[in-house]
N, C-alpha and C positions, 0 to 999 in steps of 0.2 A: 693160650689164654689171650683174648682179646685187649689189648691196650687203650684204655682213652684218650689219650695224649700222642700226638703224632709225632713221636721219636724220629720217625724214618725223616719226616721234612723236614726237621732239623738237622740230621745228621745231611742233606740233601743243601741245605743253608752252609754249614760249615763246610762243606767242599767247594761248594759255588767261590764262597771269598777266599778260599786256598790257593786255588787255580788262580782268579786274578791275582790275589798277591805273587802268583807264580812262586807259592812255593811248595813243599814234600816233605810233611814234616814226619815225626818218626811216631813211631803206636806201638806201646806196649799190651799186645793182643790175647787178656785170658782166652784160653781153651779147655774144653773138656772134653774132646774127643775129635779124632780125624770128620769124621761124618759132619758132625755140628761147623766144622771150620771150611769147609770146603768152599762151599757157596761163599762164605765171608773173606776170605781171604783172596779167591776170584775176584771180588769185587774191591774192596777195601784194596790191592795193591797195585791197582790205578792209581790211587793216589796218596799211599800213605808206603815208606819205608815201614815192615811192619817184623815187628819181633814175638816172634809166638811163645809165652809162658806157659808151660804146661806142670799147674799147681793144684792138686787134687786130690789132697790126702783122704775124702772120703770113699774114695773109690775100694770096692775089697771083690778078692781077696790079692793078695799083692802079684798075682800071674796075670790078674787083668789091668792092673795097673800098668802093669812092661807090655801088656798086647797092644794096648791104648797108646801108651808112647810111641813102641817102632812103627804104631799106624801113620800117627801124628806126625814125625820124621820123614816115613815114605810119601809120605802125602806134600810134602813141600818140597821133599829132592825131586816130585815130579811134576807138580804143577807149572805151569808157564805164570809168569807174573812179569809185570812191568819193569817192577824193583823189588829187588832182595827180598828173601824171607830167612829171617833167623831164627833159631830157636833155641830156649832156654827150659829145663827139664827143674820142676822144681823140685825141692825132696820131697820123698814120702815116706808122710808120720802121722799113720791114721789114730792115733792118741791126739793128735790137733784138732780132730773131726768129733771123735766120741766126747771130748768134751765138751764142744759147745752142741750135742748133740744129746747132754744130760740132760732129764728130764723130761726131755720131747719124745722118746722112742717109741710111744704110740699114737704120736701123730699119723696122721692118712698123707700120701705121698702127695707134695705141696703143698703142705701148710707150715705153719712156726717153723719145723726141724729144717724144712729148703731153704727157710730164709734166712735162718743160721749161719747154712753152710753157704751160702751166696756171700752172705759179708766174710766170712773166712778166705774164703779165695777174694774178694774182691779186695779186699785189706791190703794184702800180700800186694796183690797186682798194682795197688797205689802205693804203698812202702816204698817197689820196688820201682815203679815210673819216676817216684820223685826222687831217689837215689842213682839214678842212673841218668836222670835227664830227660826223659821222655816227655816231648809234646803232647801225649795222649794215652788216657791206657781206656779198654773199653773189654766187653766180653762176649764169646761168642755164644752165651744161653739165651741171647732172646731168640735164635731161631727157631726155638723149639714152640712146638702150640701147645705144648703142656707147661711151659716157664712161665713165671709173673713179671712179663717186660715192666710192669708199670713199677713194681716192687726192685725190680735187680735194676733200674735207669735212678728210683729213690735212690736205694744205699748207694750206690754209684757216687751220685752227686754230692751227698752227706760224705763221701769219704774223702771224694776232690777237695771239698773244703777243708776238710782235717788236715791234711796234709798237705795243702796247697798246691795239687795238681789239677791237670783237666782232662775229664770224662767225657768222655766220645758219648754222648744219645745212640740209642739203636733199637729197633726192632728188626731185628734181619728175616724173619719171618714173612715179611712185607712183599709187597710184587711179586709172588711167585718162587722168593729166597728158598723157604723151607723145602718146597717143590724142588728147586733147583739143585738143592744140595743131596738128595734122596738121587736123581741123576748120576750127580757127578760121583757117589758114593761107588754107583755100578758101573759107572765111563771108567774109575780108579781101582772096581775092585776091593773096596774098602773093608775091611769088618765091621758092620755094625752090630752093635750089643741089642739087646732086647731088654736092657733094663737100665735105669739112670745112671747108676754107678755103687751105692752103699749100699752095707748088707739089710740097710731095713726098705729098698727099692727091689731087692733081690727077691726078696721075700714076699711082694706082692704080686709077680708072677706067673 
């Protein structure tokens, strides 16, 4: 989905002043899948120490949940990066998901029930940057052209206030990202799924 607001030049702004400040600072980096991170994490670890969260308890049925992780895993024991990549596995308890997913179950994929599950994971993702220290947490759904950058950059910034961290802007979709990452998918071999992750994405198939 198309963004009105140019995420990318911002997030293009806060590295510019990184770099002179000469410094590296750390990012707590949602993920939802090896494919969607590939491009982002390529790029992002030029300049960012970056910690990969991989928190997705919508995902079903719990075989593709563990496919997705050891993707996500092989996928950073192999990439070359600048600096460090770590990762943090988060549980999975898809009762987290179905309930904020009451209600909405006949929603059309993308509307109400994604933006649910966006602030669920994204929640988590600032909980956890602000308990842990992190200068940054951001996530790797905008590269996708069927995500709502302008909606997942919203909650974002609404959550960095809650909790008084800060939210990386993104559209990684931008310059050819999304391109890029479909690439790097088959340079690594990747698995990629053919459906977003829940059983009611499943379903539309």
């Amino acid at each position: 989905m198309k963004s009105s607001i140019p995420y990318q030049k911002q997030l293009d702004q806060i590295i510019v002043d990184l770099e002179r400040e000469g410094r590296v600072p750390t990012l707590l980096l949602h993920s939802c899948c090896a494919p969607c991170s590939s491009y982002t994490l390529e790029y992002l670890s030029q300049y960012f120490r970056i910690t990969v969260f991989y928190y997705n308890p919508n995902i079903y049925p719990a075989e593709e949940f563990a496919k997705r992780v050891e993707e996500q895993q092989r996928l950073i024991g192999e990439l070359p990066a600048k600096y460090p990549i770590s990762f943090i596995e988060g549980y999975y308890d898809p009762k987290e998901f179905y309930a904020v997913a009451k209600g909405l179950e006949k929603e059309p994929e993308g509307g109400l029930r994604c933006f649910e599950c966006f602030r669920l994971r994204l929640e988590k993702s600032a909980i956890l940057s602000k308990e842990n220290g992190f200068d940054y947490f951001t996530t790797t759904l905008t590269i996708s052209p069927l995500k709502n950058a302008d909606k997942l950059n919203e909650i974002g910034e609404e959550l960095a206030e809650k909790y008084g961290v800060k939210f990386l802007p993104s559209d990684f979709k931008k310059r050819g990202g999304y391109q890029r990452s479909i690439q790097l998918s088959k340079e690594y071999n990747l698995y990629r799924q053919n459906y977003c992750g829940c059983i009611f994405s499943q379903r539309e198939i």
